[in-house]
C-alpha positions in Angstrom: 144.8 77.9 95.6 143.8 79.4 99.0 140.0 78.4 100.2 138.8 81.3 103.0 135.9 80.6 105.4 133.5 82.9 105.9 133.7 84.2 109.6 130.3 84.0 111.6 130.4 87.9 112.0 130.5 88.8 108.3 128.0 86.5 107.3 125.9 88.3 110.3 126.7 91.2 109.0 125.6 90.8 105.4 122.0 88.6 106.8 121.6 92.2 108.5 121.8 94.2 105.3 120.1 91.8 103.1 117.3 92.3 105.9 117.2 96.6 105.8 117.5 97.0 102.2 114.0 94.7 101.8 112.3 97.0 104.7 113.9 100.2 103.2 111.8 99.2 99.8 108.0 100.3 101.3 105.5 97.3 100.6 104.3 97.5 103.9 101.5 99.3 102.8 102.4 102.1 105.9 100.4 105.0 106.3 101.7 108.4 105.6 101.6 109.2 109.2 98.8 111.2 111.6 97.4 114.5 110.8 97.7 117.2 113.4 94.8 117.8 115.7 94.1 121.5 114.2 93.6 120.7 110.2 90.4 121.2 108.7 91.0 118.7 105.9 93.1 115.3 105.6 93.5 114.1 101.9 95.0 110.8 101.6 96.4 109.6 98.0 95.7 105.6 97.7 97.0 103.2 95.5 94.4 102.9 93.2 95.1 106.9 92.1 92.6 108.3 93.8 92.5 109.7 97.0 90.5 108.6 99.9 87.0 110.0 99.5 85.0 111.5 96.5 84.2 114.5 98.9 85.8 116.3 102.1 84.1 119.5 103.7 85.7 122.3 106.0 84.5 125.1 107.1 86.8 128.7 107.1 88.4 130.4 109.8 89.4 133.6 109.3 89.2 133.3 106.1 91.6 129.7 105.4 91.9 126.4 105.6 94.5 124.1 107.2 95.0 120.8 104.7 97.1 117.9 105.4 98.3 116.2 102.6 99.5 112.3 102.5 100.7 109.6 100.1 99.7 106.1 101.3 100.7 105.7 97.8 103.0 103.4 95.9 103.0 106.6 93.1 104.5 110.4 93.6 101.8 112.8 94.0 100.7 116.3 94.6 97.5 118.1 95.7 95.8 121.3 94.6 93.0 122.9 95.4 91.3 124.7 92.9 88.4 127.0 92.0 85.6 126.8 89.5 87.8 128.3 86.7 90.1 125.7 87.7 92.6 128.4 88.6 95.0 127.5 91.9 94.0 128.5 95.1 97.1 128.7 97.2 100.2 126.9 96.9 100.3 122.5 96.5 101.8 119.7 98.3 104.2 117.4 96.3 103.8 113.9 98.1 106.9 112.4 96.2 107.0 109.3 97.8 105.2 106.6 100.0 104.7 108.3 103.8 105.5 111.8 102.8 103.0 114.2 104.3 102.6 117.6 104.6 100.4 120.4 105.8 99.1 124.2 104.3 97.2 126.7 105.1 94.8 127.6 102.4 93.2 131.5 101.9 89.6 130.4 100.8 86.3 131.9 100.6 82.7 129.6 101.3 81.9 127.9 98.2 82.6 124.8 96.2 86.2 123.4 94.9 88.3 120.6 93.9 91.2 118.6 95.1 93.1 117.6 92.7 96.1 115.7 91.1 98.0 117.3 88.4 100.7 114.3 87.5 99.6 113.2 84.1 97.8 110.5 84.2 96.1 110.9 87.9 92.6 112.7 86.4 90.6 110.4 88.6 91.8 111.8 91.6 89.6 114.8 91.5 87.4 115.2 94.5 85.2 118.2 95.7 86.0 120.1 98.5 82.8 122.3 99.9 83.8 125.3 102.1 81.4 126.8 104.9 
């Protein structure tokens, strides 16, 4: 029977990726990133599947909105904005994971809309959005 040592180096070497597949894993509870200096709204999911406030405002120019979009989620989401009739207004960010982010520019006339979630099972994040 032949009994091998370990050498130093390959026991550094699996310490090392014992230690970035635990930091690749989230849990750190980082945020999805910054928005840009020029969006009208930031919409933040949070983990309690909701987003970050009840209400947001913005007010057109030229006719649209900028949104920025971020999961600072454990959970996939997406955002839409939509009308009274609760028909789309524009296209929707998919947030699939934990510090994705991303930003549109909305066509929208003054009035009163919501931001919501449409994954099954998110109906409480459903916020208004008021447009000036």
């Amino acid at each position: 029977m032949t009994i091998r040592k370990s050498s130093p180096l390959v026991a550094t070497l699996l310490a090392v990726g014992a230690l970035l597949t635990i930091s690749a894993c989230g849990g750190d509870g980082a945020s999805a990133g910054t928005a840009p200096a020029d969006v009208d709204v930031e919409v933040r999911a949070i983990d309690s599947i909701a987003w970050d406030a009840k209400s947001y405002t913005a007010t057109a120019t030229d006719g649209s909105i900028t949104l920025f979009g971020a999961n600072d989620s454990s959970l996939p989401h997406n955002v839409f904005v939509v009308d009274a009739d609760g028909n789309d207004v524009g296209k929707s960010i998919n947030l699939p994971t934990r510090g994705s982010s991303s930003t549109l520019e909305v066509k929208i006339a003054p009035g009163e809309y919501r931001i919501v979630c449409r994954i099954p099972g998110h109906t409480g994040m459903d916020s208004t959005l008021t447009v000036d």
